[in-house]
MIBA-113296 format. One record per atom (N, C-alpha, C): chain; atom name; x, y, z; residue number from 1. Coordinates in steps of 0.1 Angstrom, whole numbers, always signed. Layout:
N
ATOM   mol   atom       u       v       w   seq
ATOM     A     CA       X       Y       Z   NUM
...
This chain:
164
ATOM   mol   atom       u       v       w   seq
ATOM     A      N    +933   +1508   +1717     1
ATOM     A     CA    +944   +1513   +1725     1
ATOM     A      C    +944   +1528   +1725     1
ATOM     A      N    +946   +1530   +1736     2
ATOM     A     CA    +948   +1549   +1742     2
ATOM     A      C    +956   +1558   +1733     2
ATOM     A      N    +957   +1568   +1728     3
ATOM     A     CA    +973   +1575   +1725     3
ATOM     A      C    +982   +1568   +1738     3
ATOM     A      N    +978   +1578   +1750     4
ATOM     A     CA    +986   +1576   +1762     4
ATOM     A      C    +991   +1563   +1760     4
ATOM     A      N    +988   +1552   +1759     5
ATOM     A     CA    +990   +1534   +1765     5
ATOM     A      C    +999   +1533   +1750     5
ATOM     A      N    +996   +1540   +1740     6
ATOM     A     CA   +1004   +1534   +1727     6
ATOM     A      C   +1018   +1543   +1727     6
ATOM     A      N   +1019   +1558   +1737     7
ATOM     A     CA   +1032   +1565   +1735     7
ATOM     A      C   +1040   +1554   +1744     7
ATOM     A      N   +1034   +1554   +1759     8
ATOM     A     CA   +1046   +1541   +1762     8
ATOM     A      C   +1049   +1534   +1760     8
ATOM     A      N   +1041   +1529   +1752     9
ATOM     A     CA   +1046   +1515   +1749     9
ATOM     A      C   +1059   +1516   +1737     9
ATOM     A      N   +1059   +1525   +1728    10
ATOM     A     CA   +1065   +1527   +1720    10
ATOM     A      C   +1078   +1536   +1731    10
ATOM     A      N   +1074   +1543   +1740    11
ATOM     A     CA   +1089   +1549   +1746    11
ATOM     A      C   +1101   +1535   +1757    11
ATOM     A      N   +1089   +1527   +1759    12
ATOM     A     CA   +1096   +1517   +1768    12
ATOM     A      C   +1102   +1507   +1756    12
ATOM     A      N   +1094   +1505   +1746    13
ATOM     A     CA   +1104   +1499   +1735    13
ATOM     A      C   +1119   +1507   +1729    13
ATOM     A      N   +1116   +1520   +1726    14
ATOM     A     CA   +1129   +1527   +1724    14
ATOM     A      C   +1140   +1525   +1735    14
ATOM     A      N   +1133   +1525   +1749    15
ATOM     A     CA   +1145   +1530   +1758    15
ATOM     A      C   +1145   +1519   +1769    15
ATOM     A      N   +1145   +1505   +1764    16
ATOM     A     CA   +1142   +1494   +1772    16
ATOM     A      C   +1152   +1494   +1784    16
ATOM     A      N   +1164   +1500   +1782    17
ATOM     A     CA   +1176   +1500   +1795    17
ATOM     A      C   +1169   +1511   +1807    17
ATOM     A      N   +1162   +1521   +1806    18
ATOM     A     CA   +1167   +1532   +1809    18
ATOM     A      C   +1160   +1528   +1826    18
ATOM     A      N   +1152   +1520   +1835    19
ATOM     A     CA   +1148   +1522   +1844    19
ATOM     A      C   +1146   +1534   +1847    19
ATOM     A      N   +1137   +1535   +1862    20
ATOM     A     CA   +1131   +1548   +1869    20
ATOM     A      C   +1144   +1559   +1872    20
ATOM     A      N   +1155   +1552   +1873    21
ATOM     A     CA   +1163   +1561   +1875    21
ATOM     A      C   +1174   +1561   +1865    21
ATOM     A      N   +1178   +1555   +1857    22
ATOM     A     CA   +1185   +1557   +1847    22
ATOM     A      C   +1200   +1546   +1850    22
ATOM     A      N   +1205   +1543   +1841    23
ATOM     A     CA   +1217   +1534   +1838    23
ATOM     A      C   +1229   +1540   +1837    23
ATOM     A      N   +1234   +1553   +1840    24
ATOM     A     CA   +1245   +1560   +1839    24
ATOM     A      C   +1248   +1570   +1850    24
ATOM     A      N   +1262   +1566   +1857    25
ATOM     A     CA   +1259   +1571   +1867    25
ATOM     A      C   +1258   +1588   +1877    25
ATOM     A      N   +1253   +1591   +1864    26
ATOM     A     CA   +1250   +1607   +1868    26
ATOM     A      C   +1235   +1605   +1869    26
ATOM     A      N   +1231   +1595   +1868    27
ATOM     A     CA   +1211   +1596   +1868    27
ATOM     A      C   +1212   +1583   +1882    27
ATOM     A      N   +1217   +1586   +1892    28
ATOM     A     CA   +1219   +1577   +1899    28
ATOM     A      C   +1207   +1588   +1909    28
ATOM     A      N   +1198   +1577   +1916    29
ATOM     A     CA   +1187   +1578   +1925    29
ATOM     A      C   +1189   +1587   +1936    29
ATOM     A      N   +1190   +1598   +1943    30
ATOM     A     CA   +1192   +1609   +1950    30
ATOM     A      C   +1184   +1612   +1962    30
ATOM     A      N   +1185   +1612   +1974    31
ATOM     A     CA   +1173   +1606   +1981    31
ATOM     A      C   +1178   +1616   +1995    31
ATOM     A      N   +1176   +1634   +1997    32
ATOM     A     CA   +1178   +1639   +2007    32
ATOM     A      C   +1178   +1631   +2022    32
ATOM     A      N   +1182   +1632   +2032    33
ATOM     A     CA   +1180   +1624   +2049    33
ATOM     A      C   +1186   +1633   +2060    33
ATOM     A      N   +1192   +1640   +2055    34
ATOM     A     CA   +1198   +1649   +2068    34
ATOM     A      C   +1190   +1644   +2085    34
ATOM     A      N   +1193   +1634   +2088    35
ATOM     A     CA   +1189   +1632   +2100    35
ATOM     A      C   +1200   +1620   +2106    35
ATOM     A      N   +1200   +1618   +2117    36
ATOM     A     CA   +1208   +1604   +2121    36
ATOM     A      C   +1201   +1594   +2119    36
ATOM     A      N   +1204   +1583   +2118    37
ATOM     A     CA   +1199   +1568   +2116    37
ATOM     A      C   +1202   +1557   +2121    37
ATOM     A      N   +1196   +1549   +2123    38
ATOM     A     CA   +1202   +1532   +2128    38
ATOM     A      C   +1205   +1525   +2114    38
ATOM     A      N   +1196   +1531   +2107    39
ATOM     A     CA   +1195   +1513   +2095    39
ATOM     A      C   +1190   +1518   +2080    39
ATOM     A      N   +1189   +1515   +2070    40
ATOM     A     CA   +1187   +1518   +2060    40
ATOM     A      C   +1180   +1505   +2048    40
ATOM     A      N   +1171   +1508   +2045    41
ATOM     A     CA   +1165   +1495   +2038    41
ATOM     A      C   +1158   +1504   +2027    41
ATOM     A      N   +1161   +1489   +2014    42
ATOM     A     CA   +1154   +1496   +2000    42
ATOM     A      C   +1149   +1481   +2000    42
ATOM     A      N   +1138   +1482   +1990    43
ATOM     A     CA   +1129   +1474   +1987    43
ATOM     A      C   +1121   +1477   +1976    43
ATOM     A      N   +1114   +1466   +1973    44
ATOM     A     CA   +1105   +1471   +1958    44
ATOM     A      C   +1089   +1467   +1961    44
ATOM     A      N   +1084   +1475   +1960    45
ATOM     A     CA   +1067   +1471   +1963    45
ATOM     A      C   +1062   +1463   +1950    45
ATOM     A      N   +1059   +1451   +1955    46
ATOM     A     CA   +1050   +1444   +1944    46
ATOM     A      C   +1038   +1436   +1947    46
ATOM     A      N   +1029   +1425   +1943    47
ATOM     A     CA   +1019   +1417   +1942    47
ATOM     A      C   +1022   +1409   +1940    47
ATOM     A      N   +1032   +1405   +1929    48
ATOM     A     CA   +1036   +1389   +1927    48
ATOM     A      C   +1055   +1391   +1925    48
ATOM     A      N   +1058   +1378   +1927    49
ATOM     A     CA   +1071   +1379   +1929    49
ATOM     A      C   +1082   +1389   +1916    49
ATOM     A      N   +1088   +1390   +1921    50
ATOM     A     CA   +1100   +1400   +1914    50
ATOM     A      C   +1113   +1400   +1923    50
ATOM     A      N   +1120   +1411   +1913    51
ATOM     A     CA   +1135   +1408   +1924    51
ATOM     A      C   +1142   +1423   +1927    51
ATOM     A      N   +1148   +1424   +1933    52
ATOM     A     CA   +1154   +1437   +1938    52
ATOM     A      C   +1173   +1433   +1930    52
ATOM     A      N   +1171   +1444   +1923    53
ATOM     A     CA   +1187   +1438   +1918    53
ATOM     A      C   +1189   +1455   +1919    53
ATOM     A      N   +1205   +1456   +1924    54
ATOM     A     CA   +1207   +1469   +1924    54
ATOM     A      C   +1228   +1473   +1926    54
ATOM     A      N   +1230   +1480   +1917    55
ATOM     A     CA   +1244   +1476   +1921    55
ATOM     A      C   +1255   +1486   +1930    55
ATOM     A      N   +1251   +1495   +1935    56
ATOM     A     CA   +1255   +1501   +1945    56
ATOM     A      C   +1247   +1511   +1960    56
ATOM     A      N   +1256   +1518   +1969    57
ATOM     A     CA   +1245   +1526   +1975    57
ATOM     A      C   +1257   +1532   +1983    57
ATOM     A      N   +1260   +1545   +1982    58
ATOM     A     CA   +1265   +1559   +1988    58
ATOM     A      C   +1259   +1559   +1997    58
ATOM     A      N   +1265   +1563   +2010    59
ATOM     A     CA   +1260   +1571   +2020    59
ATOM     A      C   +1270   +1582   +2021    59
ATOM     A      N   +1262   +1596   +2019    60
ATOM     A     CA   +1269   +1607   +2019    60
ATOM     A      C   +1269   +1619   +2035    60
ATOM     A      N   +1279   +1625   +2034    61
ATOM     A     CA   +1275   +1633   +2047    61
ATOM     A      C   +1284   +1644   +2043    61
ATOM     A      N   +1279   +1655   +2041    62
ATOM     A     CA   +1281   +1671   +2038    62
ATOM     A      C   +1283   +1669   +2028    62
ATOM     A      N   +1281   +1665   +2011    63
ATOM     A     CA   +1285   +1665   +1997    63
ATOM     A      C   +1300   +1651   +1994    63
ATOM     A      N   +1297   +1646   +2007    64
ATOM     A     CA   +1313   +1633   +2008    64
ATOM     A      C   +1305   +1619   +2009    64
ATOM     A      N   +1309   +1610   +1998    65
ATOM     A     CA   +1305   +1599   +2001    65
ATOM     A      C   +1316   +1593   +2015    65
ATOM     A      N   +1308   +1586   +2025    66
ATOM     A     CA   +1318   +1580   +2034    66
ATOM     A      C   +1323   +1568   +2027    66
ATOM     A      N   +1333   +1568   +2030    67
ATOM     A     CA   +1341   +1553   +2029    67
ATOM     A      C   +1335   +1543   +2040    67
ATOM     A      N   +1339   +1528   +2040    68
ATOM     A     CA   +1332   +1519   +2043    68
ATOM     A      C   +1342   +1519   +2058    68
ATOM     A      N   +1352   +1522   +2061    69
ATOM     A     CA   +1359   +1522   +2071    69
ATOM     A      C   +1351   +1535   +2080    69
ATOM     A      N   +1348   +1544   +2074    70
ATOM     A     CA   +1340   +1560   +2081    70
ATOM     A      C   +1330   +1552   +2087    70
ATOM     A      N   +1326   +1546   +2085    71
ATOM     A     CA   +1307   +1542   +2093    71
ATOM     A      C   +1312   +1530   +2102    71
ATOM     A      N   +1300   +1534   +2110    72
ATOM     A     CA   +1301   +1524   +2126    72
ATOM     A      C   +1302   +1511   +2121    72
ATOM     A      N   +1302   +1500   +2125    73
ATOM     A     CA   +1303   +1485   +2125    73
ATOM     A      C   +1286   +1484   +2119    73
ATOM     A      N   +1287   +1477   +2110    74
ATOM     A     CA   +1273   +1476   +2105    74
ATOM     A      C   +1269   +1459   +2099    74
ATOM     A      N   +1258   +1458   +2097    75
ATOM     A     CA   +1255   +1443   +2092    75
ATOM     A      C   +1246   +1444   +2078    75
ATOM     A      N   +1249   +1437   +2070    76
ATOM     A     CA   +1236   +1443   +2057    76
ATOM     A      C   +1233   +1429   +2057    76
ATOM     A      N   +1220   +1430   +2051    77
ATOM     A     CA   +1208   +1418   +2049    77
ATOM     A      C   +1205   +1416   +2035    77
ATOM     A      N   +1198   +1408   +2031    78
ATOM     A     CA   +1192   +1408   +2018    78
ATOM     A      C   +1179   +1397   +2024    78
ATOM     A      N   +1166   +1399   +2019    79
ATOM     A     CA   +1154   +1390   +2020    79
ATOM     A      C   +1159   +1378   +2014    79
ATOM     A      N   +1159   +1375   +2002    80
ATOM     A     CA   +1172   +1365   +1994    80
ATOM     A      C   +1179   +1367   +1987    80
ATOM     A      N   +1192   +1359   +1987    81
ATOM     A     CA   +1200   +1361   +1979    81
ATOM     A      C   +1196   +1353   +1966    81
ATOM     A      N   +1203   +1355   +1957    82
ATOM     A     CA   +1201   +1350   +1947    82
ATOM     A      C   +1216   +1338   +1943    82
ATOM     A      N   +1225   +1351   +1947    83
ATOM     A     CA   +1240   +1341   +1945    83
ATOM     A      C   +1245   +1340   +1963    83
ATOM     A      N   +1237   +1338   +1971    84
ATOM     A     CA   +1239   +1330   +1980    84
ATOM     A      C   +1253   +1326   +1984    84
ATOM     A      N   +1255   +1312   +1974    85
ATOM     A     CA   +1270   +1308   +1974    85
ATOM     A      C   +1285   +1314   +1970    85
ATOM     A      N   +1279   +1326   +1962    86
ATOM     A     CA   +1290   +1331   +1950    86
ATOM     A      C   +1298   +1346   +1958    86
ATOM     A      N   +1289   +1354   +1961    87
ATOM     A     CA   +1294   +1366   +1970    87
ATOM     A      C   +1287   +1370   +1982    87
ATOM     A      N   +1293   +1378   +1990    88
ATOM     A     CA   +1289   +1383   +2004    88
ATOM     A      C   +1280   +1393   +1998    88
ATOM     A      N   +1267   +1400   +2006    89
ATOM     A     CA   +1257   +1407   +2008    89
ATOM     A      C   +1268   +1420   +2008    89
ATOM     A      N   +1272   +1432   +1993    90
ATOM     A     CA   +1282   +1442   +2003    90
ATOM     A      C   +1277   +1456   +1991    90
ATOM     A      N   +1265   +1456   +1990    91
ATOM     A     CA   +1257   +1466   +1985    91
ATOM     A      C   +1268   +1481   +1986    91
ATOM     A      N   +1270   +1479   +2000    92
ATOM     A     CA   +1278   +1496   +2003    92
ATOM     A      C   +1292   +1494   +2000    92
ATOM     A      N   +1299   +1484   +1995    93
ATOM     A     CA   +1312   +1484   +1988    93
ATOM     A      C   +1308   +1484   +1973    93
ATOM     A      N   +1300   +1484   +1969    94
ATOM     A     CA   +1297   +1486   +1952    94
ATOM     A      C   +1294   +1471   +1949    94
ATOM     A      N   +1292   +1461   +1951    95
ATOM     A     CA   +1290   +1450   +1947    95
ATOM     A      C   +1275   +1445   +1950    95
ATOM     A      N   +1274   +1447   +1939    96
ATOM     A     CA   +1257   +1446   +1934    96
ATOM     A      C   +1254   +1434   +1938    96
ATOM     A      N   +1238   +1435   +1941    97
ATOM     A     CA   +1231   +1428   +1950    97
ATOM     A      C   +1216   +1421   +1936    97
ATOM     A      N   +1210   +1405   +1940    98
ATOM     A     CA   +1199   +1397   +1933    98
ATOM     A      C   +1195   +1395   +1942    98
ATOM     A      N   +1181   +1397   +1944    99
ATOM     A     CA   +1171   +1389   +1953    99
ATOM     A      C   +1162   +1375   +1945    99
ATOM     A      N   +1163   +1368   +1952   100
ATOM     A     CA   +1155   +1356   +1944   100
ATOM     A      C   +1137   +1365   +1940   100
ATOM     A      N   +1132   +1356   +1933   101
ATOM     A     CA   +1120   +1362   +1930   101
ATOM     A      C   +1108   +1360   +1940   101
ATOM     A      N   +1108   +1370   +1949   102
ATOM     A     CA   +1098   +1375   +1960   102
ATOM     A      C   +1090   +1384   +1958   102
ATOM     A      N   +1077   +1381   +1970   103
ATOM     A     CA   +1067   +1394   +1970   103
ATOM     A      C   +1075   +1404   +1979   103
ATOM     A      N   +1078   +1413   +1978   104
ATOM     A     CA   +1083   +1426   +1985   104
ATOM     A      C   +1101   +1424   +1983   104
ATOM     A      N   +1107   +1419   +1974   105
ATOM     A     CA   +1120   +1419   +1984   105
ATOM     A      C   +1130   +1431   +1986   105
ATOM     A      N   +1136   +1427   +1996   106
ATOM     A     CA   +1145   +1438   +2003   106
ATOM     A      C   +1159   +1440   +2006   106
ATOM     A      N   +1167   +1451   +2011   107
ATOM     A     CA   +1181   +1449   +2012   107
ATOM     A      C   +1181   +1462   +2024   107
ATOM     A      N   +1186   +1459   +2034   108
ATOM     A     CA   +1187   +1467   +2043   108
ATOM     A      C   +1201   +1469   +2051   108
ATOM     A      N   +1205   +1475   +2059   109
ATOM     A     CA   +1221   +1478   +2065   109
ATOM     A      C   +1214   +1485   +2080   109
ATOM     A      N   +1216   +1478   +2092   110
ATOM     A     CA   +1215   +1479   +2101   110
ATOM     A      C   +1232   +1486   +2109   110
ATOM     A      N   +1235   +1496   +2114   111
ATOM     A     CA   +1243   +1501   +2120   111
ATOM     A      C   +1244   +1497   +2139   111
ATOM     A      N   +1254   +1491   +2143   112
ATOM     A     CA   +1259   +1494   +2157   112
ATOM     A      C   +1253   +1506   +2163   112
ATOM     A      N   +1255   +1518   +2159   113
ATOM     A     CA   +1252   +1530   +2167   113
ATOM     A      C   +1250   +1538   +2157   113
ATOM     A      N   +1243   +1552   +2160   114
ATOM     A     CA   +1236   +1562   +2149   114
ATOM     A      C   +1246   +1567   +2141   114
ATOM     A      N   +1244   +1573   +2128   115
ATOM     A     CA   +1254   +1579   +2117   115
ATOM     A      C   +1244   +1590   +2113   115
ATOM     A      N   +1247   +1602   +2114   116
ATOM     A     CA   +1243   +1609   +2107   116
ATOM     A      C   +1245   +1613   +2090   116
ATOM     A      N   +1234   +1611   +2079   117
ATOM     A     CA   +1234   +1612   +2068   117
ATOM     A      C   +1231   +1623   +2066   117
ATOM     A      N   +1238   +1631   +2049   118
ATOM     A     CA   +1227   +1644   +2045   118
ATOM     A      C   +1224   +1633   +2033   118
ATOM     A      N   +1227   +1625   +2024   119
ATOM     A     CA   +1221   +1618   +2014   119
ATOM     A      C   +1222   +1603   +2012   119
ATOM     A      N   +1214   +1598   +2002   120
ATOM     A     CA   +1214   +1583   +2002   120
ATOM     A      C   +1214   +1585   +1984   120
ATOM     A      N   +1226   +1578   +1980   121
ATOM     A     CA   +1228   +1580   +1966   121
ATOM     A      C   +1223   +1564   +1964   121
ATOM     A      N   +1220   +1559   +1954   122
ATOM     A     CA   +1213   +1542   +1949   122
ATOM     A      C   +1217   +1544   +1933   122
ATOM     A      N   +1230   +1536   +1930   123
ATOM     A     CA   +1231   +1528   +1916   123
ATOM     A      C   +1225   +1520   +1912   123
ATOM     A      N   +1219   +1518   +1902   124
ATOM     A     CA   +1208   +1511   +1897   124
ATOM     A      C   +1211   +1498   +1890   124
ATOM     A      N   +1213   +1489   +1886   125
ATOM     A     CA   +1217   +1482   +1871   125
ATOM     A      C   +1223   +1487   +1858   125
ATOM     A      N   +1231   +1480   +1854   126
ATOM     A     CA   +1234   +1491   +1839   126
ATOM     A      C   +1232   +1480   +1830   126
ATOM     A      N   +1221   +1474   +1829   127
ATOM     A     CA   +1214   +1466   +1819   127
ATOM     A      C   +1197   +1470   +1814   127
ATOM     A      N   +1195   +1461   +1805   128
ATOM     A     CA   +1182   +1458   +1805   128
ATOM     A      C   +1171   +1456   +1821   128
ATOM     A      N   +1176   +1447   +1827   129
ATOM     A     CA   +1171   +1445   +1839   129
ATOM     A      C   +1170   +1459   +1853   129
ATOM     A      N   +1176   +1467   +1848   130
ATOM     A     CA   +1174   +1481   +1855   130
ATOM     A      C   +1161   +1483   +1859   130
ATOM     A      N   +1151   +1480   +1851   131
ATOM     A     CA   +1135   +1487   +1850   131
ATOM     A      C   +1129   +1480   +1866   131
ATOM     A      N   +1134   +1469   +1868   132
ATOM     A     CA   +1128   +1463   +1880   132
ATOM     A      C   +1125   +1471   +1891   132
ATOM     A      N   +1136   +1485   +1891   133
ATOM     A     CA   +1137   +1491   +1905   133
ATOM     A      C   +1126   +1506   +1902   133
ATOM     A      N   +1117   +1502   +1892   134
ATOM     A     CA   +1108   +1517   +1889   134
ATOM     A      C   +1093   +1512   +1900   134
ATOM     A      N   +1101   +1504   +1908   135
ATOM     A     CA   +1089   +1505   +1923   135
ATOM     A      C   +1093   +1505   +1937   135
ATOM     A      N   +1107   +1512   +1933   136
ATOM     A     CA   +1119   +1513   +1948   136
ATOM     A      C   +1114   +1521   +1960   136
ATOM     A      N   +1114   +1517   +1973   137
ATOM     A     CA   +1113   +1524   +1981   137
ATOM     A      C   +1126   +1525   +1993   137
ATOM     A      N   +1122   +1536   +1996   138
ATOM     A     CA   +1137   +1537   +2005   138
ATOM     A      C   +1134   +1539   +2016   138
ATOM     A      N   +1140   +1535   +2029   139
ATOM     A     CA   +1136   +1540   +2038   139
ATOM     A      C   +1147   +1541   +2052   139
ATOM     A      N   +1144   +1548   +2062   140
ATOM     A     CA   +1152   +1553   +2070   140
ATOM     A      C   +1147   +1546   +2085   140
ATOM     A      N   +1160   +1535   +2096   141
ATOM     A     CA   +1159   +1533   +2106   141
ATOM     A      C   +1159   +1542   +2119   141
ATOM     A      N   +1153   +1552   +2126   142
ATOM     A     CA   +1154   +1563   +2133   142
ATOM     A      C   +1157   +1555   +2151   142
ATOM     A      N   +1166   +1567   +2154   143
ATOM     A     CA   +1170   +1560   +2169   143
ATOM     A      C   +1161   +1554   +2176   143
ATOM     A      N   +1148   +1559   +2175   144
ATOM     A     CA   +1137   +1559   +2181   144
ATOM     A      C   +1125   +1547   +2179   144
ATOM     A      N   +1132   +1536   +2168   145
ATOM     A     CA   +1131   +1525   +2164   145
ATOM     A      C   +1118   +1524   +2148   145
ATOM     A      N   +1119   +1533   +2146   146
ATOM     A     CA   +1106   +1532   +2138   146
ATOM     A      C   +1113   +1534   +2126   146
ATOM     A      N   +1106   +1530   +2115   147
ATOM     A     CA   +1108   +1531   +2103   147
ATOM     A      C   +1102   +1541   +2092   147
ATOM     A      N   +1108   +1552   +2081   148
ATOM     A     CA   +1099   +1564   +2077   148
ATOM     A      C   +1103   +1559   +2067   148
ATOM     A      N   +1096   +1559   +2056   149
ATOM     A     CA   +1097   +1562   +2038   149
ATOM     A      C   +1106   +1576   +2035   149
ATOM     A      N   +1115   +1576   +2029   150
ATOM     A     CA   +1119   +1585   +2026   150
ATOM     A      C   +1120   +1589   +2007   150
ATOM     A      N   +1118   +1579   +2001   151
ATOM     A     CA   +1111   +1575   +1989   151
ATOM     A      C   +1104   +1569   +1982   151
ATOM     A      N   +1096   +1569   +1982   152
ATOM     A     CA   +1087   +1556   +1970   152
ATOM     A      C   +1083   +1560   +1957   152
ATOM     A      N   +1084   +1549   +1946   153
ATOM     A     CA   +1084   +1552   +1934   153
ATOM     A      C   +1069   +1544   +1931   153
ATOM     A      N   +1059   +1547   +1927   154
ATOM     A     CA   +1048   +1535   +1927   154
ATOM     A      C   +1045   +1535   +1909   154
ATOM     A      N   +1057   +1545   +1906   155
ATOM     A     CA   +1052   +1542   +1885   155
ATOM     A      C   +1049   +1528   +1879   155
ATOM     A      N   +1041   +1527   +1871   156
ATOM     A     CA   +1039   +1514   +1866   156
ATOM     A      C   +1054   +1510   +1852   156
ATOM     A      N   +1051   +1523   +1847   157
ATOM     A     CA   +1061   +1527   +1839   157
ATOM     A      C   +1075   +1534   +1841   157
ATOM     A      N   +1087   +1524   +1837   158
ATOM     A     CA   +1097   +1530   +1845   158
ATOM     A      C   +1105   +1546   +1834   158
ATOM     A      N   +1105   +1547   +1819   159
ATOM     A     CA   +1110   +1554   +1814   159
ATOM     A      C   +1107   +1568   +1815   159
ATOM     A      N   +1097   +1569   +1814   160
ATOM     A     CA   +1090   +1583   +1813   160
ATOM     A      C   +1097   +1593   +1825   160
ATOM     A      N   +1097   +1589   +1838   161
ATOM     A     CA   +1105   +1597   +1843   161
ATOM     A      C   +1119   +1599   +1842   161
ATOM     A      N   +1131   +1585   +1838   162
ATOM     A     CA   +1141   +1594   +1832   162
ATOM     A      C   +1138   +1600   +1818   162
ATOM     A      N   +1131   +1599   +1815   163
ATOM     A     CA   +1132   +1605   +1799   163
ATOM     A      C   +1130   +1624   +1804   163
ATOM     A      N   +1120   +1628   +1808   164
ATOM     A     CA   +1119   +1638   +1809   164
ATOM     A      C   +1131   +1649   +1815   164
């Protein structure tokens, strides 16, 4: 075994909570957009099934999270749910979201009409199960119908970047 392959494995054992972005919410995921939008979708790139679990998402505009009344009529999705029967799909009221265990899964919020964003803040888990989201990608619905990446995380290893 490598130095390299033997420090992570010893730093992901020390810091088994800490995911790509961190468990506390000042290490919450920060994601510039200053542009208008239709839609907003996060997802996790994988090969074999996994799950997208994540427990909040900000949308901010000039340094102000909006409130859920501020934004146009909107619809949120999930690929699957996991608790299906138990709660509504409501990511952007703070009520954290399970995807069953899928290749790619996703959660996205489709808007009525465009909203201009300057940021996309993403709360992560505040467990062990956090690390899931150290292959999140974010991305932005443009009026124009197409879809950009605005983030992607492709670490294999989720600690190392909050640690530093």
């Amino acid at each position: 075994m490598t130095s390299e392959v033997a420090a992570k494995y010893e730093i992901e054992d020390l810091f088994p909570n800490l995911g790509f972005f961190g468990d506390e919410p000042s290490l919450r995921l920060r994601v510039s957009i200053e542009d208008s939008v239709i839609g907003i979708r996060l997802s996790v790139s994988s090969v074999q099934p996994t799950y997208l679990n994540l427990e909040g998402v900000d949308i901010v505009l000039n340094g102000r999270r909006l409130e859920i009344d501020e934004l146009p009529p909107y619809t949120e999705l999930i690929s699957t749910s996991y608790h299906e029967d138990q709660r509504p799909i409501a990511l952007l009221k703070g009520v954290g979201i399970h995807s069953k265990a899928e290749i790619h899964p996703s959660w996205s919020v489709l808007f009525d009409k465009k909203l201009y964003v300057s940021e996309l803040i993403v709360a992560n888990r505040r467990d062990r199960w956090c690390c899931r989201s150290r292959r999140l990608i974010a991305e932005v619905l443009s009026v124009d119908g197409s879809w950009t990446t605005i983030f992607a995380n492709g670490a294999e290893f989720c600690a190392i970047r909050t640690a530093v």
